[in-house]
N, C-alpha and C positions, 0 to 999 in steps of 0.2 A: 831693485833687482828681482829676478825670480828665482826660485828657488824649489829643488823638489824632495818632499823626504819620504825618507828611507823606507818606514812603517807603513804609511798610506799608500805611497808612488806617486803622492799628489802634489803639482804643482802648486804654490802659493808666492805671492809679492812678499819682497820684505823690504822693509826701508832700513836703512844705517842709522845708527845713532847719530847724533853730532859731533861727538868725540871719537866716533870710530872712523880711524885709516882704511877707507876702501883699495887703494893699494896696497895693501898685506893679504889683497885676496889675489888667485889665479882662476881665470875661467877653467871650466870644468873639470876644478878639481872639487875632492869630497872633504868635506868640511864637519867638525862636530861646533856644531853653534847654540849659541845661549841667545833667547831673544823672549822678549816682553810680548805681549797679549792686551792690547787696549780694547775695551767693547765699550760700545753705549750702553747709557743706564735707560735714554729715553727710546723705545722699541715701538714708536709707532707704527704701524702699516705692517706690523712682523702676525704672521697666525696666529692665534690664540695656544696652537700645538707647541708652535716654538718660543712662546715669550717667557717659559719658564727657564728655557735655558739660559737668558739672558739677565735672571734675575735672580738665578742663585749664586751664589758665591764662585770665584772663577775656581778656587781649588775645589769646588766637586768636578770642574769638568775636565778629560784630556786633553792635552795637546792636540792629539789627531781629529778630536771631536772641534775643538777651534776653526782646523783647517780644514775639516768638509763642509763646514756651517760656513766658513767663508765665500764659500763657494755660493750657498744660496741668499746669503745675504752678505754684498761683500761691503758695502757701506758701513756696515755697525761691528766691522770687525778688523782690528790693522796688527800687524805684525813689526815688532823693532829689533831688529841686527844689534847685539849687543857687545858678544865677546866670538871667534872665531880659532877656532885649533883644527890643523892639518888632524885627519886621520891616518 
């Protein structure tokens, strides 16, 4: 699904977990959601500028920084739907 948050205004994919009921969601409503941050460890072909991003620990970086770096590199970077609460 796609989804857009609030902070950036920036569109990003998120996928479901396995365990999560995609019917407990409604289109276009707003949602406070919990989702995971999977990146590559191997960052080939990434600029020399950005591969420090990918190699330091994920809790130095924001969530929003996640989701515009997805944007330029959306391969080495996925998003998981975990928990969902109506706002």
């Amino acid at each position: 699904m796609s989804v857009i948050d609030v902070l950036t205004g920036s569109p990003f994919p998120l996928e479901a977990a396995t365990d999560f009921q995609m019917d407990s969601l409604e289109v276009e409503k707003a949602y406070y959601i919990t989702f995971k941050i999977y990146t590559l460890k191997k960052v080939e072909g990434v600029p020399a500028d950005f591969v420090e991003f990918f190699q330091v620990l994920d809790v130095n970086q924001s969530t929003e920084d996640f989701i515009k770096a997805y944007w330029l590199y959306p391969k080495y970077i996925r998003f998981e739907l975990v928990e969902a609460e109506p706002l």
